[in-house]
C-alpha positions as CSV (number, residue, x, y, z in Angstrom):
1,X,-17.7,-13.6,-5.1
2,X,-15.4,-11.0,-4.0
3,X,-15.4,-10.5,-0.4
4,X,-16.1,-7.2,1.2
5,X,-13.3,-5.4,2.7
6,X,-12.7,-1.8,4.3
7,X,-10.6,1.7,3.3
8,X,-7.8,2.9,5.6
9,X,-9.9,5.8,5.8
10,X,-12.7,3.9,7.3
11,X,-10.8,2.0,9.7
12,X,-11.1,2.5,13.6
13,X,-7.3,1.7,14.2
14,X,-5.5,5.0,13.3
15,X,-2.7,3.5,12.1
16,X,0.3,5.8,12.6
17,X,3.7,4.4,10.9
18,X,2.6,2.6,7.6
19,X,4.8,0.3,5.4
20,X,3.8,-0.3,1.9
21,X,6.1,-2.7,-0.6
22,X,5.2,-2.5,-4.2
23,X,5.9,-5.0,-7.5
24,X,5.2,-5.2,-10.8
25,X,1.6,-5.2,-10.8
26,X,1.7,-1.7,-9.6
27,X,3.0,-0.5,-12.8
28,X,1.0,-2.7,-14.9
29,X,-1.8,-0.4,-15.6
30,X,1.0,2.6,-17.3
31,X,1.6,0.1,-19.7
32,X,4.7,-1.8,-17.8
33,X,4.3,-5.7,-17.8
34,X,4.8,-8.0,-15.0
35,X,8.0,-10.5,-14.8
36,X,5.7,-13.9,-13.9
37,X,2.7,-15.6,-14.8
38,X,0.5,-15.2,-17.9
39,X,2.3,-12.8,-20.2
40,X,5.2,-11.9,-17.5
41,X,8.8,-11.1,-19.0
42,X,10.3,-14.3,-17.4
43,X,7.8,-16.5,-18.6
44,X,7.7,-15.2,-22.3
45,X,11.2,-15.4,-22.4
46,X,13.3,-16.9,-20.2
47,X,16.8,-16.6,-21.7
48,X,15.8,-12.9,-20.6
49,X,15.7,-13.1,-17.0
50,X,19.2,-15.9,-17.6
51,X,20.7,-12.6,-19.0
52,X,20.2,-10.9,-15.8
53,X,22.5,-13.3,-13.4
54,X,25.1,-12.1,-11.3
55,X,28.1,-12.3,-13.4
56,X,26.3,-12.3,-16.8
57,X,28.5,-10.0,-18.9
58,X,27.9,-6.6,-19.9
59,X,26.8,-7.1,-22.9
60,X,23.9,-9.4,-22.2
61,X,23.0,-7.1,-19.5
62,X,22.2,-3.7,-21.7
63,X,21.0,-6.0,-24.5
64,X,18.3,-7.6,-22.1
65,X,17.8,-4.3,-20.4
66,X,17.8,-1.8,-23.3
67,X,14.5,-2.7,-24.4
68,X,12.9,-2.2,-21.1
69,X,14.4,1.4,-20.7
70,X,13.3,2.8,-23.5
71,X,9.6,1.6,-22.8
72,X,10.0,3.7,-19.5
73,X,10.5,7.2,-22.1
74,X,6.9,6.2,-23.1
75,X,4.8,5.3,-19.6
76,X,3.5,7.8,-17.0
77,X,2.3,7.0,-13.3
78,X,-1.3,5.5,-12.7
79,X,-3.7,5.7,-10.5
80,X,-1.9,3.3,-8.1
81,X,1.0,5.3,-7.9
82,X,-0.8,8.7,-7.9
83,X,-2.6,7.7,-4.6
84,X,0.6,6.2,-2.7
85,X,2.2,9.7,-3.4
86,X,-1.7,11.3,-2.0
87,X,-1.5,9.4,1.0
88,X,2.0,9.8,1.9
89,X,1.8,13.2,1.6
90,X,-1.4,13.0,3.5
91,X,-0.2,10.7,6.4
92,X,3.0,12.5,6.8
93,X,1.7,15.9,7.2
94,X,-0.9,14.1,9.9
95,X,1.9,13.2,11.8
96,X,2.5,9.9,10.4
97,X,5.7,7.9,9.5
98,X,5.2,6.2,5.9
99,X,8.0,4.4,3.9
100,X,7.6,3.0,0.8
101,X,10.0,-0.2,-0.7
102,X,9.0,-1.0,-4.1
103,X,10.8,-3.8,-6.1
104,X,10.4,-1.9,-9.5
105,X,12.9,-0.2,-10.9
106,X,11.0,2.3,-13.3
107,X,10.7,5.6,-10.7
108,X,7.0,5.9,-11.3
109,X,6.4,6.1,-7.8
110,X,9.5,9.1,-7.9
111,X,7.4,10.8,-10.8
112,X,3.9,10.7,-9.0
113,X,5.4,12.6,-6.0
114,X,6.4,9.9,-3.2
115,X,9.2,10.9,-1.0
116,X,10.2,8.6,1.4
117,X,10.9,5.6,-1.3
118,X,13.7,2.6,-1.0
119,X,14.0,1.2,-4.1
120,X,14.9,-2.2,-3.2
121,X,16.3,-3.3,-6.3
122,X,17.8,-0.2,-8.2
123,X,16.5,1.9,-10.6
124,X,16.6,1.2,-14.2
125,X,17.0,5.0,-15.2
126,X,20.7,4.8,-13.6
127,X,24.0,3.4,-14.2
128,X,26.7,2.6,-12.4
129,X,30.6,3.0,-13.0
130,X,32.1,-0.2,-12.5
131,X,34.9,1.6,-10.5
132,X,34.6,3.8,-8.2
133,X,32.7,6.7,-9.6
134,X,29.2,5.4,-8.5
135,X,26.2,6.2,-10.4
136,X,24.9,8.6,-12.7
137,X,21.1,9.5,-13.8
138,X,21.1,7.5,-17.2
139,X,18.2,7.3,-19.4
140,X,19.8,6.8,-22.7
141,X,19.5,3.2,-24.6
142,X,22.9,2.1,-24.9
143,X,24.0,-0.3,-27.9
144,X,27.1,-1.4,-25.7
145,X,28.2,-0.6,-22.4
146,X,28.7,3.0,-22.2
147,X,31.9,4.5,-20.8
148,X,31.7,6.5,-17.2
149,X,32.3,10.3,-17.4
150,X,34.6,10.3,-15.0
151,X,37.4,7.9,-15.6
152,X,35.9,6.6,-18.5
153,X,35.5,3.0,-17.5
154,X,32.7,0.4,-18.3
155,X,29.3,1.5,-16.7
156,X,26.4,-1.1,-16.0
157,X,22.3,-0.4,-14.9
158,X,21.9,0.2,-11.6
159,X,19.7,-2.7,-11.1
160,X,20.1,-5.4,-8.6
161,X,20.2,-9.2,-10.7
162,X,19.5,-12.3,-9.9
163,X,21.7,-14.1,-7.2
164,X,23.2,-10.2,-6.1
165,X,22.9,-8.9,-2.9
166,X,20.8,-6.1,-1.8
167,X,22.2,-2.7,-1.7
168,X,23.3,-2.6,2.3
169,X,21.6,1.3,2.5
170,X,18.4,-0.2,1.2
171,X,18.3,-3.7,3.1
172,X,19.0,-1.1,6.5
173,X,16.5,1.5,5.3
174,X,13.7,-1.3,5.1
175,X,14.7,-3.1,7.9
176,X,14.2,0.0,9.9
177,X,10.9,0.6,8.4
178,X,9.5,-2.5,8.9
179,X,10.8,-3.0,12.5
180,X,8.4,0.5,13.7
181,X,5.4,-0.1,11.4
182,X,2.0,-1.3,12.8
183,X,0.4,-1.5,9.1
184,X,2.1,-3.4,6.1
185,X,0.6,-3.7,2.6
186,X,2.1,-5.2,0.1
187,X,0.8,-4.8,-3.5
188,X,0.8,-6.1,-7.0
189,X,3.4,-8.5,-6.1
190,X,3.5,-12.4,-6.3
191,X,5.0,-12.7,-2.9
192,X,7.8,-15.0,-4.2
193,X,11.3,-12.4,-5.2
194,X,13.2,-13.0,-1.6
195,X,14.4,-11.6,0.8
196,X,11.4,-8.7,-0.4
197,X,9.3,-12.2,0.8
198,X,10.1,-12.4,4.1
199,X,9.1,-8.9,5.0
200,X,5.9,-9.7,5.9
201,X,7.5,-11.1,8.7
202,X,9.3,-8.6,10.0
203,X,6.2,-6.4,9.8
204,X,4.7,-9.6,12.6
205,X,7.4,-9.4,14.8
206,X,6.5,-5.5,14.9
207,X,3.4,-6.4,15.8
208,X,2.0,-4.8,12.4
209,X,-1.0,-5.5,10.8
210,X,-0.2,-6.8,7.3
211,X,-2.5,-6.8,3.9
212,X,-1.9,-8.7,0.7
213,X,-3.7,-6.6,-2.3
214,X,-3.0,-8.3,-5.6
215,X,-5.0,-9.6,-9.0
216,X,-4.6,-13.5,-7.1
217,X,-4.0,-14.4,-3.9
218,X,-1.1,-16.7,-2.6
219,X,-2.8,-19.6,-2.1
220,X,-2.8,-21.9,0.3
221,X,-1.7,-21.2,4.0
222,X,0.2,-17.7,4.1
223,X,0.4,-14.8,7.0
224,X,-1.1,-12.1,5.3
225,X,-4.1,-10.9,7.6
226,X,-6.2,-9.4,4.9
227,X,-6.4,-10.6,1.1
228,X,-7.9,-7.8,-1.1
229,X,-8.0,-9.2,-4.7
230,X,-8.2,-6.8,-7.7
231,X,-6.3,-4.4,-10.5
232,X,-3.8,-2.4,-8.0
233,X,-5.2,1.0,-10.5
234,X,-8.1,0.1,-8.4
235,X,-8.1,-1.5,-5.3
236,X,-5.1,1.2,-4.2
237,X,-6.8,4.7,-4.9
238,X,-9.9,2.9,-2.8
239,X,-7.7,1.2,-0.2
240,X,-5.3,4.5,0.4
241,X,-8.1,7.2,-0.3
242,X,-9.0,10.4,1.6
């Protein structure tokens, strides 16, 4: 039986500086699917998520992530990411802080209208100049590594692997966010992908209340305060609505 729970609307706390962190499950409803459990990328494949290792060579990188760029030509935000970008805008002009970190690297949450986004591991619509050149707004599905336009070196996607380190303007930008928020809510992810794990403990020491909204819970003993169990196209647009 599902158990009863409450909209931020509803609530007596007024919660002023709001974290939300966002995974996969978010963008499962525009047609996007999820990297574990039944039907994930990484379990219907593994060799796929092996491809996308720290030091995996070029080549298996745009071959493994080709595929998923050009599904992102063909998907549009949901009603998940439509209400983030409502409440934000919402929140903000109340006088609110919000920040948004999202795991995903398909800027759906960009194309529904949020602002204040870290994208914690990259973006997928992006590549980056092996050199010095940085990145470059990339949408195009590359056979082979594609050469920068500036000095005309390899390029890769903009996309944080496996067993790489977070960018440092990202890690600081989240850090910051979490360390003044009094409400975190973390959505349509499993809860497992670290260091994006442990910020449910930063949001504690911030004194925050936190909120785990996903189609299963963790299991088991965990710190989330509030389990809310459900589709995020959903549970968010009721959880974040006016």
């Amino acid at each position: 039986m599902e158990r009863e729970w409450t909209p931020l609307s509803a609530r007596p706390e007024g919660y002023r500086s709001v974290v939300v962190l966002t995974g996969a499950g978010v963008s499962a409803a525009s047609g996007l699917p999820t990297y574990r459990g039944p039907g994930g990328l990484w379990t219907a494949d593994p060799e796929l998520a092996r491809s996308l290792v720290a030091g995996a060579s070029l080549e298996r990188m745009w071959s493994a992530l080709g595929p998923l760029r050009a599904a992102l030509a063909e998907v549009r935000p949901n009603a998940a990411h439509r209400a983030l970008a409502d409440f934000e805008a919402r929140h903000v002009a109340a006088g609110g802080r919000f920040c948004l970190i999202t795991q995903n690297v398909d800027g759906l949450h960009q194309a529904a209208g949020s602002k204040n986004v870290v994208e914690y591991h990259g973006s997928l619509l992006r590549s980056r100049c092996l050199g010095a050149c940085g990145v470059i707004d990339d949408r195009a599905v590359h056979a082979k590594p594609p050469a920068c336009p500036g000095c005309g070196g390899p390029m890769r996607p903009d996309v944080v692997l496996f067993e790489e380190t977070i960018g440092v303007r990202q890690e600081r930008a989240a850090k910051r966010a979490l360390d003044e928020c009094d409400l975190f809510v973390a959505i349509g992810t499993s809860g497992m992908v670290w260091p994006a794990a442990s910020f449910v403990r930063g949001a504690e020491y911030a004194g925050a209340y936190t909120i785990y909204a996903n189609l299963t819970g963790l299991g088991g003993e965990h710190p989330y305060a509030e389990t809310i169990l459900g589709p995020a196209e959903e549970v968010v647009p009721r959880l974040f609505g006016a």
